[in-house]
C-alpha positions in Angstrom: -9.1 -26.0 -1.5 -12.8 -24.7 -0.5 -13.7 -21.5 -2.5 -16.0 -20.1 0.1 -13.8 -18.1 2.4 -15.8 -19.3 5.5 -14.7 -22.9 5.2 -10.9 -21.4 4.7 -9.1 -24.1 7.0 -5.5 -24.0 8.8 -4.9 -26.8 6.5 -5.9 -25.2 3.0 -3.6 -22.2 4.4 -0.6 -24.8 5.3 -0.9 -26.1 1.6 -1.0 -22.9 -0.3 1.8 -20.9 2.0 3.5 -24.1 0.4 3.1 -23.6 -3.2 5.1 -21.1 -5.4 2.1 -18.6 -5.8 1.4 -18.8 -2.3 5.4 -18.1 -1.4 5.5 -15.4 -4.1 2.0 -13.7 -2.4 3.3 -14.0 1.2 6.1 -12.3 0.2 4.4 -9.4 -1.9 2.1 -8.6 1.5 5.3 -8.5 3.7 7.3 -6.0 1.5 4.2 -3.8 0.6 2.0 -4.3 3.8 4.4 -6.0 6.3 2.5 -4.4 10.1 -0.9 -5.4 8.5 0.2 -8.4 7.6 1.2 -8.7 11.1 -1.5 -8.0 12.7 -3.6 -10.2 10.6 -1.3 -12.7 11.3 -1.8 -11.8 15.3 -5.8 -12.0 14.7 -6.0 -15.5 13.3 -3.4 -17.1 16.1 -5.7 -15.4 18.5 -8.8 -17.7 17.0 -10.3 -14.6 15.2 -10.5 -15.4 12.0 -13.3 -13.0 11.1 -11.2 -9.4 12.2 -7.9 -11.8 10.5 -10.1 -11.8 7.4 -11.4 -8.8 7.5 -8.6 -6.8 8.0 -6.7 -8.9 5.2 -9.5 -7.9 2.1 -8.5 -4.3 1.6 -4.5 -5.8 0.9 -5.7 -8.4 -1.4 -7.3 -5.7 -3.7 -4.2 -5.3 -6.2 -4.2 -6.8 -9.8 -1.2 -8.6 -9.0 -2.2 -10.1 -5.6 -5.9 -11.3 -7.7 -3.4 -13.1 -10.1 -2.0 -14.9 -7.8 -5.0 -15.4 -6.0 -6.4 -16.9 -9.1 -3.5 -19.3 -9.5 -4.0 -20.8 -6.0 -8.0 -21.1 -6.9 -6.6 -23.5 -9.9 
């Protein structure tokens, strides 16, 4: 996977929404964030990745969601 959030592809997405930390952070964002989550979701099918990302940052600011975060970077 490519560290630098601007390269983020479909693909790297498609291969960490398939890994257990991936599963376990998908569903952490649905129970605590589920309409933002949503909409971010609504963003990037759109082709907006920028807003999707954007929008996304603030949810991702947790200590449990960097934990997992760090165990998809590894």
């Amino acid at each position: 996977m490519q560290k630098n959030s601007q390269n983020f592809s479909m693909q790297d997405a498609i291969r960490l929404a398939g890994t257990d930390a991936g599963q376990q952070l998908l569903r952490h964002l649905q129970q605590s964030q589920g309409e933002a989550l949503q909409k971010a979701a609504a963003l990037a099918a759109s082709g907006d990745f920028r807003r999707a990302s954007a929008s996304l940052a603030p949810l991702l600011d947790t200590e449990e969601i960097r934990a997992l975060l760090r165990q998809l970077e590894a």
